[in-house]
Each structure stands twice: as C-alpha cells, then as structure tokens.
One Martini backbone bead per residue (centre of mass of N, CA, C, O) as a GRO file, in nm:
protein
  360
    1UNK     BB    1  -0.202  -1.975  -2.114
    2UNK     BB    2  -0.137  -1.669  -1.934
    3UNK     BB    3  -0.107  -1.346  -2.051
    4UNK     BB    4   0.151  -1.101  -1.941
    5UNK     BB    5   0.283  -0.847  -1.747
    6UNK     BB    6   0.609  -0.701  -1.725
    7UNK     BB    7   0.759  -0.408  -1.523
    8UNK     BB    8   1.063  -0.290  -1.433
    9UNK     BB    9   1.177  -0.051  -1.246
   10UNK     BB   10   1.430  -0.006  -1.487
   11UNK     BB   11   1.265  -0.149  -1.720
   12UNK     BB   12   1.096  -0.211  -1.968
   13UNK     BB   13   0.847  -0.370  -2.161
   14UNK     BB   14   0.756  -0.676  -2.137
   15UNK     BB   15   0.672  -1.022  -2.264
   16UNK     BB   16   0.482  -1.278  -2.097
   17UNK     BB   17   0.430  -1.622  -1.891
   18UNK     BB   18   0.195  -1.730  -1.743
   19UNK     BB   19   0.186  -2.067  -1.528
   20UNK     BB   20  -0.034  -2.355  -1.458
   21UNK     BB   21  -0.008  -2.732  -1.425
   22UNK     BB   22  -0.307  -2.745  -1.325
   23UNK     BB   23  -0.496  -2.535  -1.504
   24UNK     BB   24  -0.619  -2.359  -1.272
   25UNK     BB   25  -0.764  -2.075  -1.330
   26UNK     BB   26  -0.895  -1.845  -1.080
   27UNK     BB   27  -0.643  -1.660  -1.175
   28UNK     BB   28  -0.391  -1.397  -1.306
   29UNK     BB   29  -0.109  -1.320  -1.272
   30UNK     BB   30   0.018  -1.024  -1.289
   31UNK     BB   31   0.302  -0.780  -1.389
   32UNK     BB   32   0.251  -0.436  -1.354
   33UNK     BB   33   0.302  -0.067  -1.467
   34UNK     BB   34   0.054   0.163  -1.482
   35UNK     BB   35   0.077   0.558  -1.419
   36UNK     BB   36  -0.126   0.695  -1.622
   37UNK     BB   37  -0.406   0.842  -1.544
   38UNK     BB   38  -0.467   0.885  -1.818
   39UNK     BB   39  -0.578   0.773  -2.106
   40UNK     BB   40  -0.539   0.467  -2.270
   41UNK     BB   41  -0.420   0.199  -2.469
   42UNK     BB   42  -0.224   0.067  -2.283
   43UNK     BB   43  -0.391   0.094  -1.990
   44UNK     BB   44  -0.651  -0.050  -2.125
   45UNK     BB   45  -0.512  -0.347  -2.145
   46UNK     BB   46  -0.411  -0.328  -1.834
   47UNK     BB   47  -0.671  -0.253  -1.631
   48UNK     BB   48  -0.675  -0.553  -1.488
   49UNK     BB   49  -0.351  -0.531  -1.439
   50UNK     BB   50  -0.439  -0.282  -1.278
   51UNK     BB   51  -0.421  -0.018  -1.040
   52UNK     BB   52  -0.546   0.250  -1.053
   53UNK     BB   53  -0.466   0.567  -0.901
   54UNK     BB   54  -0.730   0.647  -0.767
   55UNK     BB   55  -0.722   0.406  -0.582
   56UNK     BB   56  -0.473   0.400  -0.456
   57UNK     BB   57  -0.510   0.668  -0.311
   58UNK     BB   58  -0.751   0.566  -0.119
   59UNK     BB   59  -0.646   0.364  -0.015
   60UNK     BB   60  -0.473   0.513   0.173
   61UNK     BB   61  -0.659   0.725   0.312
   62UNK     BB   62  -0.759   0.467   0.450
   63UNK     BB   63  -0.512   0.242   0.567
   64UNK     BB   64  -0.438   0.530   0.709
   65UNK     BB   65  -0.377   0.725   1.033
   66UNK     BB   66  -0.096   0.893   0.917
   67UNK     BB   67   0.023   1.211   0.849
   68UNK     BB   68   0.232   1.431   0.651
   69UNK     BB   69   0.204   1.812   0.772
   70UNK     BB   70   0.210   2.064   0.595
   71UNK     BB   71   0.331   2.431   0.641
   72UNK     BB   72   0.362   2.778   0.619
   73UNK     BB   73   0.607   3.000   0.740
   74UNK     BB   74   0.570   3.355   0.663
   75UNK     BB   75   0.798   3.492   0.833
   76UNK     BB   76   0.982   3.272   0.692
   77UNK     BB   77   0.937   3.097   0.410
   78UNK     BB   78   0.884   2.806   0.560
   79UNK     BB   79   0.834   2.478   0.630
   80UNK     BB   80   0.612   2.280   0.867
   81UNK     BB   81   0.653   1.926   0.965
   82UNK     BB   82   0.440   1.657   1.061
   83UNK     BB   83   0.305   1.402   1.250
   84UNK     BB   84  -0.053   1.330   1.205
   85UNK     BB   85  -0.360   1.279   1.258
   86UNK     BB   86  -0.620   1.111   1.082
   87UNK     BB   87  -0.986   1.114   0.876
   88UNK     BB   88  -1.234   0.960   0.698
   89UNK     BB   89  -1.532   1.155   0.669
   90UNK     BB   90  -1.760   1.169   0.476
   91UNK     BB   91  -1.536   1.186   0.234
   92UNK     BB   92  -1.347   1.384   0.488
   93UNK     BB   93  -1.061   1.495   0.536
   94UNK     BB   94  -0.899   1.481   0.869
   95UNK     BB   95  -0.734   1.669   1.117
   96UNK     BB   96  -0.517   1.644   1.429
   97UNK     BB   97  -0.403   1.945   1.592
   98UNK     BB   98  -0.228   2.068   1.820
   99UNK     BB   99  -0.225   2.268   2.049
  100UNK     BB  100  -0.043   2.510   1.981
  101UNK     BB  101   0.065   2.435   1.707
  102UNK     BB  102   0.226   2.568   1.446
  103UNK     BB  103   0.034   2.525   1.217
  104UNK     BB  104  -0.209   2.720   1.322
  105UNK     BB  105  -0.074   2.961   1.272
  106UNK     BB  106  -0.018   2.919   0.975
  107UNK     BB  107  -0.307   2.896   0.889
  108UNK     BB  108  -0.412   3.200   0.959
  109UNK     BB  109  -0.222   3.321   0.721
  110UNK     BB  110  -0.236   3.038   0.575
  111UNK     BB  111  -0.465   2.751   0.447
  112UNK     BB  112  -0.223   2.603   0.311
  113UNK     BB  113  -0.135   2.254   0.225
  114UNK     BB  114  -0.007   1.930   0.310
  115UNK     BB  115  -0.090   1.550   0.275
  116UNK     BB  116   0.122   1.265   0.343
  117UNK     BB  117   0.057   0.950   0.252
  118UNK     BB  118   0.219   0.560   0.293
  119UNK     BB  119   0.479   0.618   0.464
  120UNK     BB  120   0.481   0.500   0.765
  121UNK     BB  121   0.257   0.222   0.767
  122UNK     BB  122   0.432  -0.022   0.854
  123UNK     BB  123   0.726   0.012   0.970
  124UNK     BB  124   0.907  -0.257   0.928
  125UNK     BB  125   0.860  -0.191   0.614
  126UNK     BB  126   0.961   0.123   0.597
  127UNK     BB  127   1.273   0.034   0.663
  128UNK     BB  128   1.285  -0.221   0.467
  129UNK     BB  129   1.311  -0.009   0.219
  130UNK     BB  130   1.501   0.219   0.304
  131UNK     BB  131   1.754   0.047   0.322
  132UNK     BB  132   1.677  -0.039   0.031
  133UNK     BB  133   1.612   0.285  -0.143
  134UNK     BB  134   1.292   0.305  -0.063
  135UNK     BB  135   0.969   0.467  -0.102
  136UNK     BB  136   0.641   0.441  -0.081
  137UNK     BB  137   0.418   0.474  -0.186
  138UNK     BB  138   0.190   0.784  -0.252
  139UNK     BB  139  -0.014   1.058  -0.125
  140UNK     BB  140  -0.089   1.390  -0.230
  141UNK     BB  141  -0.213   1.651  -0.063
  142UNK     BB  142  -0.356   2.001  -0.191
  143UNK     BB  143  -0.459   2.227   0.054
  144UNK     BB  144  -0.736   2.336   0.218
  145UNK     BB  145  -0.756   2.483   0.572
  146UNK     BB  146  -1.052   2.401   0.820
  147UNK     BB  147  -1.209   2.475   1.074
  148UNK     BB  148  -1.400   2.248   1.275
  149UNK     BB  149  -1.630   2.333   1.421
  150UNK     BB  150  -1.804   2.262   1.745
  151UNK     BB  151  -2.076   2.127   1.623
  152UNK     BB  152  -1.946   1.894   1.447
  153UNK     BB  153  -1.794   1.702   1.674
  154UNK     BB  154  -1.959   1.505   1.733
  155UNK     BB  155  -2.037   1.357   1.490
  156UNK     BB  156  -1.737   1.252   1.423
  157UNK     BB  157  -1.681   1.111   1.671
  158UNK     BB  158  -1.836   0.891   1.599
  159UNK     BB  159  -1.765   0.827   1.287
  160UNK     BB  160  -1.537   0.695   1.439
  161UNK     BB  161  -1.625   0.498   1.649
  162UNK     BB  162  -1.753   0.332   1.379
  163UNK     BB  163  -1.493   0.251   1.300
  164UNK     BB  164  -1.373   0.137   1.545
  165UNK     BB  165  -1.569  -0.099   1.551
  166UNK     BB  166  -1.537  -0.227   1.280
  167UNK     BB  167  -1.287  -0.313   1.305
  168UNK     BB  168  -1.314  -0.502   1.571
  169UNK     BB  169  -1.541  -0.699   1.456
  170UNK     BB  170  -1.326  -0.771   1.214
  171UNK     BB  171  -1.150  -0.914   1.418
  172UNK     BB  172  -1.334  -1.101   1.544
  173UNK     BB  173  -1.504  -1.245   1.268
  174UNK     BB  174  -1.239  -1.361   1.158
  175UNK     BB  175  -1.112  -1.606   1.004
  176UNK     BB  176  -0.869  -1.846   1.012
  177UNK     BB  177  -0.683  -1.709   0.830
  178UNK     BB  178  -0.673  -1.421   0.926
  179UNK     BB  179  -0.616  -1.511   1.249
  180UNK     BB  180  -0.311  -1.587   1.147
  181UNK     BB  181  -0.218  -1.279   1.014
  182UNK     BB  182  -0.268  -1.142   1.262
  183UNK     BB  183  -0.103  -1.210   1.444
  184UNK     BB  184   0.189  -1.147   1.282
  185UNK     BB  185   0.118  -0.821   1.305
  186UNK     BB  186   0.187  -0.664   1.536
  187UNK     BB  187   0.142  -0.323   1.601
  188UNK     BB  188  -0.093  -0.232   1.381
  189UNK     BB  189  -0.380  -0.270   1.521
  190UNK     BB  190  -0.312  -0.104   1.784
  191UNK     BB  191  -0.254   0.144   1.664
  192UNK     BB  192  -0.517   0.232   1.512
  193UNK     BB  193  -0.712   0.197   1.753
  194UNK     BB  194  -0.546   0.423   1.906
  195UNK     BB  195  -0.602   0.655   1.719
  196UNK     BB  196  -0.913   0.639   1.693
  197UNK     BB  197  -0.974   0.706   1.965
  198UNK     BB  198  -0.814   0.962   2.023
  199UNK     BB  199  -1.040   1.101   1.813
  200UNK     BB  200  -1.298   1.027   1.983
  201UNK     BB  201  -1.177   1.142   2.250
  202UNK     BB  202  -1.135   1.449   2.204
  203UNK     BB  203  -1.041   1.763   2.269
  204UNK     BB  204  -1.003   2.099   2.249
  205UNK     BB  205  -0.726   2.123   2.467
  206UNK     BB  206  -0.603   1.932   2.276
  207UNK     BB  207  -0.758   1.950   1.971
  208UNK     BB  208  -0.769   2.069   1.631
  209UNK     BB  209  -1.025   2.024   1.329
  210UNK     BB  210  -0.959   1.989   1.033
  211UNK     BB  211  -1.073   2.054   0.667
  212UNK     BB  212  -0.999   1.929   0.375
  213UNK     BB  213  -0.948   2.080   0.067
  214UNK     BB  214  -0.881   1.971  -0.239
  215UNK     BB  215  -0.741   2.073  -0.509
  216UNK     BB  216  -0.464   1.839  -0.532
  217UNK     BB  217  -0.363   1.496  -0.666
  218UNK     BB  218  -0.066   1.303  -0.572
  219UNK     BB  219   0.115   1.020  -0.701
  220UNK     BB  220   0.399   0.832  -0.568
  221UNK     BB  221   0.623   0.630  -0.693
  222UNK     BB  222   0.882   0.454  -0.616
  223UNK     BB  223   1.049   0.617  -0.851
  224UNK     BB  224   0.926   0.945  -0.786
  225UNK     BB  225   0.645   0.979  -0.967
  226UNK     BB  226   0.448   1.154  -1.049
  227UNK     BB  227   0.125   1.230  -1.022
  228UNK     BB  228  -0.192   1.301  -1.169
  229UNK     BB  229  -0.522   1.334  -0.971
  230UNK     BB  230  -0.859   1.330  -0.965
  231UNK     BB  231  -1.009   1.478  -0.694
  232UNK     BB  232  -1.293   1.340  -0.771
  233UNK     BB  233  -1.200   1.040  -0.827
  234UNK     BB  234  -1.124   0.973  -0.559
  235UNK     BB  235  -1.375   1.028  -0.371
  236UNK     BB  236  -1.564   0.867  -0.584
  237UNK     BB  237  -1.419   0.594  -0.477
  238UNK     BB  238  -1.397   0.268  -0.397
  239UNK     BB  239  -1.461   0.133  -0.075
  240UNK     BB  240  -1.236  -0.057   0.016
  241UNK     BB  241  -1.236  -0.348   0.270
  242UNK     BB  242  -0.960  -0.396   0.331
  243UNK     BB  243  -0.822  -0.124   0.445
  244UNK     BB  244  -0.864  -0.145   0.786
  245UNK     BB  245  -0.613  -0.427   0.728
  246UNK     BB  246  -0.404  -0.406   0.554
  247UNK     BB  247  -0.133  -0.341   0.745
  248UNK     BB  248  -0.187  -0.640   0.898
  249UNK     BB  249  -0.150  -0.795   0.658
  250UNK     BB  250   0.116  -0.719   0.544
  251UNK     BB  251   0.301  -0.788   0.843
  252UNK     BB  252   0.159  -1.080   0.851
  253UNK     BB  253   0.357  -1.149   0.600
  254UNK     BB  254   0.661  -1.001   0.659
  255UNK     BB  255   0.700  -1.177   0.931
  256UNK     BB  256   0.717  -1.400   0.753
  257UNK     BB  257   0.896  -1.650   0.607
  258UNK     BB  258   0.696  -1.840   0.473
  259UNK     BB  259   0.544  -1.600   0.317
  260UNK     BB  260   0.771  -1.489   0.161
  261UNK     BB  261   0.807  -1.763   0.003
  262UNK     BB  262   0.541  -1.707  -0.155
  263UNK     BB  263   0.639  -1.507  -0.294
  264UNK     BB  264   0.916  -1.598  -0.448
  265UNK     BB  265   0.704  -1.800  -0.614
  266UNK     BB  266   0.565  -1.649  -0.774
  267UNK     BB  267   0.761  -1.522  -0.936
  268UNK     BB  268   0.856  -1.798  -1.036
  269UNK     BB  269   0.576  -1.905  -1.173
  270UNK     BB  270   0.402  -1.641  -1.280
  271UNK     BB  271   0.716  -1.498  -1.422
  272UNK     BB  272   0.985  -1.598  -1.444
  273UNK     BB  273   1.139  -1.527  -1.169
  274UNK     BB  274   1.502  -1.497  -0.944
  275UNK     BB  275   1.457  -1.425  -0.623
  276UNK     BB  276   1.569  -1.388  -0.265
  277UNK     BB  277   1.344  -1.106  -0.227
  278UNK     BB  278   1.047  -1.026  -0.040
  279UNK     BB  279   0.754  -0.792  -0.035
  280UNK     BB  280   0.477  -0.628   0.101
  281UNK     BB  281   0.271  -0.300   0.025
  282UNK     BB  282   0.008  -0.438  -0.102
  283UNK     BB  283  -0.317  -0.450  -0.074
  284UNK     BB  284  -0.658  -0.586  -0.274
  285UNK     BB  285  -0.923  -0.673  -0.428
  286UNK     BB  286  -0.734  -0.770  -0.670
  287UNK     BB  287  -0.419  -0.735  -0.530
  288UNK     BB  288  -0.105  -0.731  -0.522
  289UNK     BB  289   0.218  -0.577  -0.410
  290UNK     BB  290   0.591  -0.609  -0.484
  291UNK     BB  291   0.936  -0.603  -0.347
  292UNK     BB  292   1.216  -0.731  -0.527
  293UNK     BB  293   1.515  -0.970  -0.534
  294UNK     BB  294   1.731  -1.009  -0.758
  295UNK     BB  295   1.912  -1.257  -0.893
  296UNK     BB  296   2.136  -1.288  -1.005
  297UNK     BB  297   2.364  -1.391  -1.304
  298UNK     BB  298   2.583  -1.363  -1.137
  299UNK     BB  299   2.780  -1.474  -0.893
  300UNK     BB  300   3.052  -1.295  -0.963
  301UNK     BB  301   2.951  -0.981  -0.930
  302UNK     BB  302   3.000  -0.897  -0.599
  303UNK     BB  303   3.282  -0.932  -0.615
  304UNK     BB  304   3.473  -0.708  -0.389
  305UNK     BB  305   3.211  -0.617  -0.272
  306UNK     BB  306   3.102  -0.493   0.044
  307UNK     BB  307   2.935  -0.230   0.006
  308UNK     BB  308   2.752  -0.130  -0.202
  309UNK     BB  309   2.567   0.094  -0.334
  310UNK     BB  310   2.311   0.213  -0.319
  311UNK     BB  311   2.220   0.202  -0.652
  312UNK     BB  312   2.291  -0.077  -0.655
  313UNK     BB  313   2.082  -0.205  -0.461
  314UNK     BB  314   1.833  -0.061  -0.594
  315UNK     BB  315   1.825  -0.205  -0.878
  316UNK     BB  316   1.750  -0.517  -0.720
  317UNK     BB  317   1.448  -0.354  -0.717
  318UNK     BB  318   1.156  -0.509  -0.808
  319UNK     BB  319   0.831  -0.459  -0.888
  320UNK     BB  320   0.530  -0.619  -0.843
  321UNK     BB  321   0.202  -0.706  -0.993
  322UNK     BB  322  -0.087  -0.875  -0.887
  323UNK     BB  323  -0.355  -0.997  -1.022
  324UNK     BB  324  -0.689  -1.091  -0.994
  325UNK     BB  325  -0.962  -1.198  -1.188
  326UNK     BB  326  -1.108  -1.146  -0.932
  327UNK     BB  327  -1.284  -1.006  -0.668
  328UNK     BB  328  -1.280  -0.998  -0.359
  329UNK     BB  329  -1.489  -0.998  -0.082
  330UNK     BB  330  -1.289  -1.049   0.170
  331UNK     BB  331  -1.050  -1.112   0.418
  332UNK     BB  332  -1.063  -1.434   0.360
  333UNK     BB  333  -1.060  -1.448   0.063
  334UNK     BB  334  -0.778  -1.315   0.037
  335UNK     BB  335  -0.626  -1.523   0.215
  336UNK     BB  336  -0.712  -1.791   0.047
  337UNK     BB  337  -0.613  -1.705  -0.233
  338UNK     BB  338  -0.329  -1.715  -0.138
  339UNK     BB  339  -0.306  -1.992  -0.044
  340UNK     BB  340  -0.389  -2.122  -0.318
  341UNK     BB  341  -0.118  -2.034  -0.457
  342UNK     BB  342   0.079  -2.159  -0.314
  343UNK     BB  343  -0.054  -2.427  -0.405
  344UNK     BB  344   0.005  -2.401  -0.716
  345UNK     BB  345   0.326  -2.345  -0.682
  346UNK     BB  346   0.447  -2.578  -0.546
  347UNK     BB  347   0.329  -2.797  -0.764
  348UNK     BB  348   0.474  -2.699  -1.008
  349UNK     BB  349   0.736  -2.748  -0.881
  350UNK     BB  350   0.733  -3.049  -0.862
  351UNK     BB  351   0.681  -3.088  -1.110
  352UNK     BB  352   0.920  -2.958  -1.242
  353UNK     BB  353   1.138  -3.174  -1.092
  354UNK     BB  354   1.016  -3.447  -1.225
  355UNK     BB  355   1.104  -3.391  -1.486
  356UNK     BB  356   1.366  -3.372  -1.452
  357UNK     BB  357   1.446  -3.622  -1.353
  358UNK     BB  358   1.317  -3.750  -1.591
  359UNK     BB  359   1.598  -3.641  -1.784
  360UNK     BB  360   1.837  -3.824  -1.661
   0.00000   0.00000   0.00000
C-alpha cells in the first residue's frame, strides 16, 4: 500500500491509504492540501503531493489568457475592473487595454492595479462551480503598470506570434489520446488562439499595452483562503508544458460524461471516497485536482429540503488533489497516465466485485 493523504475542503487533515489491487504503482495518487506558502515541518512530508503556491500561480498566469484589471478612480475613489487580455511575454506579464478605456485614465493619475487570473475559463467549468457555491482557485497580481513603449511592441508582437504558433504546432502534433481530449474541449482552443491573434496583430489605434511590475502576489484557494507568494519566485518559476493546453484539456475531460466517470473511480479507488460527481479545475505535469460531490451517508438527509440552501450544498463538495509519482514529459504523456489509472481502477473495482461475490 502507498500511504497518502486526504484533507477536506472543510474537514481536517486525516491519513488514508491508497491501494492497488494491480501491485503495479507506477504513480501514487494523493490528495492533499497543503496552501502555506512558507515552509515548514507539515509542507515538506506533503511537498511531493502537493503542487508549491508559487507553482500554482505560474500555472495560472501562463494556461490563462484573460484577467480582470482593476484601477482606482482617483476622482472618485473607487475601483473601476473589466476583463481584458493579457499575456506573458519574456517573463513580464502585458495588458491590453482598449483605447480610450478608462483604465487609461485612471493609470495617468494612479498607475497602480491589480490583476486576477484563473477564474474565467474554461466558461461552462467555472459555471459549473459557481452553481455549487465555489469560485476556482486564482492568483492576484498587485502591480504598477506602466505604458509598454512604442519600439518595444515589435518584439511583443512576434514573441506572441511564436506563443500562438506553438499552440497551433502542439495541437497539430498532438498524439491520439490527445486529439481525442481535445475534440470534446469546446471552444477553449480557439478561444485562445483567437485571443492571441487579436494581442499579435493589435494596433495602437485599437489596444494600448501596459507592462505589470508585480509588487505582491497572492494565491487564493476553493474557500477564498489568501495566500502570499513571493513574487520572484513566481516568475522565476519553472514553465509547465501543459500549460498552453491546460484548459482545453480540462474541458476535453468534464464535458466527457465516460471521463467524468474515471473521476469518481479515482476518489473511489485511490482515496476510498464515495462520491456522485466530479469536475477536474487543474491539471500539470506532477497531477490533477478535483472538485467533488460527495455521496450522502445518510439516504434520507436530504429528505424534505426541495431546495438545499448554497452553504448546504457548497460544504458537500471537497477538493481531492491526485499527485503522480514522477512529472510527466508531455501532453500526450499526461493524457496515457490518465488512461493508465481509469484502467487501474476499473481493474480494482471488478477485482473487489469478485471477491464480495466469492463470500456470498
């Protein structure tokens, strides 16, 4: 058995076991929840199953190309946000804020913002949360902005260019467990693609762009927990591959009912919990996390109640975070592990079938 942990989006930390009936553990599903930015004793036992803070913001900052910009309006005193594009060019994450927005404006007077990432797509994913009562993991950038030059917007322009080619080649060279997830993601990739577009080939008559100077940066979990990350070791973290790709394999996986199903095997499995329904909200390259619905224990709890009030039904969904034993190299990589495990659990489950019938 390998020994695991679970901790519940509002229960405390217990220890489980995960098993598997195969022998073969070629990863070591986990979940766990550890969100201290600092280190510590608890931190470092969970650290290979538990992706860092600083981690989780990169991801966020990179698999993302929409964030909403507040600004404060000076005459006024308070804060003015829209949803805008953005992207991550050499390190230094851009704004493009449409001409004549009054962003602009207040930027002339304060040019002072903030920026939150991760909470817009994929859409019917962050619908789908906020119906049960959660709002996605996100990442807050408190910045100066400062109006990108005019000699400057070439280079931007390419090194967008060569983002949204990349995109393009990796979806192109995709292997077939791949292109199977990604047939069934919506309109997540050209979302993307066409986001990327619009910031490669903008005018100045159309979009003016701001450079972001991060002064903090905080993290901020299932239950609007803040957190505080040091803002160099965000950007001086390490850039996932999946990230390009992240949200349309994540919609490739909940808008499938077979794949939500391989969800509930896991928990079922891995964790031995017994859930109704699951979403996947994150993916890279050491594992997943999930948002799940756990199954009554009482048949007749909910007898009565037409209509559960949100704090009822928001506290029967927790978080489970699946970590693989080793990082996975590739998209198509992360795709067969996945595979690997649905068929680990089915396996299990029918072993365990066998067996209760072999005592009747």
């Amino acid at each position: 058995m390998v020994r695991s942990k679970i901790v519940g989006m509002r229960q405390g930390k217990i220890d489980c076991y995960s098993w598997s009936l195969t022998g073969l553990r070629r990863y070591s599903p986990r979940a766990n929840k550890s969100l201290k930015s600092e280190p510590s004793e608890v931190q470092g036992r969970a650290e290979e199953a538990s992706l860092p803070l600083l981690q989780r913001c990169k991801n966020h900052l990179l698999s993302n190309w929409r964030g909403q910009l507040s600004t404060v309006k000076a005459d006024e005193k308070n804060v003015h946000g829209s949803l805008l594009l953005y992207s991550v060019v050499a390190g230094q994450t851009l704004v493009w804020i449409p001409r004549n927005d009054l962003h602009e404006s207040n930027l002339l007077l304060d040019n002072r913002g903030s920026l939150v990432v991760g909470h817009t797509d994929p859409p019917p994913l962050i619908h789908a949360m906020r119906n049960v009562g959660h709002v996605p993991p996100r990442t807050i950038l408190l910045s100066e902005l400062d109006l990108v030059p005019g000699y400057e917007m070439e280079y931007v322009k390419k090194r967008v260019l060569k983002l949204m080619s990349s995109t393009k080649q990796g979806i192109e060279n995709a292997g077939p467990a791949t292109k199977s997830l990604l047939r069934d993601s919506g309109n997540s990739i050209n979302a993307r693609l066409k986001a990327l577009e619009t910031m490669a080939v903008s005018q100045e008559k159309d979009f003016h762009v701001y450079r972001l100077t991060p002064k903090t940066c905080h993290y901020v979990d299932l239950l609007g927990g803040r957190y505080l990350v040091e803002v160099n070791d965000v950007i001086g973290a390490v850039t996932d591959h999946l990230c390009p790709l992240s949200a349309a394999l994540i919609e490739g996986i909940n808008q499938s009912d077979c794949r939500r199903m391989a969800l509930i095997m896991f928990c079922a499995v891995y964790v031995q919990e017994r859930v109704q329904d699951a979403y996947m909200f994150s993916a890279d390259r050491w594992g997943v996390s999930l948002l799940a619905r756990m199954a009554s224990e009482n048949k007749n709890h909910n007898e009565g109640v037409d209509h559960p009030s949100p704090e009822l039904e928001r506290a029967k969904w927790r978080e489970f975070r699946f970590s693989f034993s080793h990082e996975v190299k590739d998209i198509e990589h992360f795709c067969l592990m996945l595979a690997d495990m649905e068929k680990e659990c089915v396996e299990a489950l029918n072993k365990a079938k066998e067996l209760l019938e072999g005592q009747k």
